[in-house]
N, C-alpha and C positions, 0 to 999 in steps of 0.2 A: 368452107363447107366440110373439108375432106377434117378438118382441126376438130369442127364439132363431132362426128363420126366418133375423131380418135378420143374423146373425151368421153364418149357415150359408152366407149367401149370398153374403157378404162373404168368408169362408173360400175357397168354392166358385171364386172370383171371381180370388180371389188365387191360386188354387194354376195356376190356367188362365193366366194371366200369365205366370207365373216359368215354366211349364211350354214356353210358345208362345217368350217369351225367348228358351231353351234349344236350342226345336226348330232344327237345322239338316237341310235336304232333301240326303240322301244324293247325289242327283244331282251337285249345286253341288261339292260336295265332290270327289264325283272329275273333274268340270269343272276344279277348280281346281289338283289335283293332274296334269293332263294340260295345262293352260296354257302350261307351261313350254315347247314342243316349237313345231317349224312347223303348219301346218297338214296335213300331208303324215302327219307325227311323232305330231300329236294324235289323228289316226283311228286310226292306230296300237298308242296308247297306249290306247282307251280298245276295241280289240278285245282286252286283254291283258285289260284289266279286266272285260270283260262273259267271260270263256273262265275266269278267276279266280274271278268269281262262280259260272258255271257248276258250276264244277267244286266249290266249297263245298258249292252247294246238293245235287247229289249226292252228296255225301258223305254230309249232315246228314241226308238220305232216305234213305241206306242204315241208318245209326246207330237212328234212327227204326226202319223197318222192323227190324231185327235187336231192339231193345228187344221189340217188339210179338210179337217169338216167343220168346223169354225170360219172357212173363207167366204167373205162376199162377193163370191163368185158365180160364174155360171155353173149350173152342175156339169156341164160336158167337161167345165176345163179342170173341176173337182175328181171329175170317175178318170179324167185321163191323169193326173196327177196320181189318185189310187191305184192305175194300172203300173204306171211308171215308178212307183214305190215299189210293187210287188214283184216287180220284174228284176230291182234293183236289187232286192233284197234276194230273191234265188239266185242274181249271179252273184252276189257276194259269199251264197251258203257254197254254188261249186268252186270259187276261188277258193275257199280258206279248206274245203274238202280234199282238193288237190294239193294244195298245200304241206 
């Protein structure tokens, strides 16, 4: 028993490795793709990119939201899924606010 554990752990272990490897912070990335520019160019560049994300994430919350009245569903379980969008969506506006 105590072997499978140490295998499990070991597995566990490895897969958080190769995983953390992998991870690159979105940030850095578009840091580095706005590098290129003065620093004039870089603030620039990188209000194209936060006005780019905006505008995706909008998007994906409309998509979202439209999916959510398309369900064959009960409507109670529909206006609670609409409340629990909306709710998700203000705290995601004070996270990235604080931020």
């Amino acid at each position: 028993m105590w072997t499978r554990i140490g295998v499990a752990l070991a597995c566990a272990c490895a897969l958080a490795n190769a995983y953390g490897a992998q991870y690159r912070d979105p940030a850095d990335e578009v840091l580095e793709q706005c590098d290129e520019f003065s620093q004039a160019d870089i603030r620039d560049c990188l209000q194209r990119k936060v006005h780019g994300s905006m505008k995706a994430l909008a998007q994906a919350e409309a998509k979202v939201a439209s999916s959510v009245e398309r369900w064959d569903e009960r409507e109670q379980f529909i206006a609670q899924a609409r409340d629990r969008l909306r709710a998700s969506k203000s705290a995601f506006v004070k996270y990235r606010d604080a931020q």
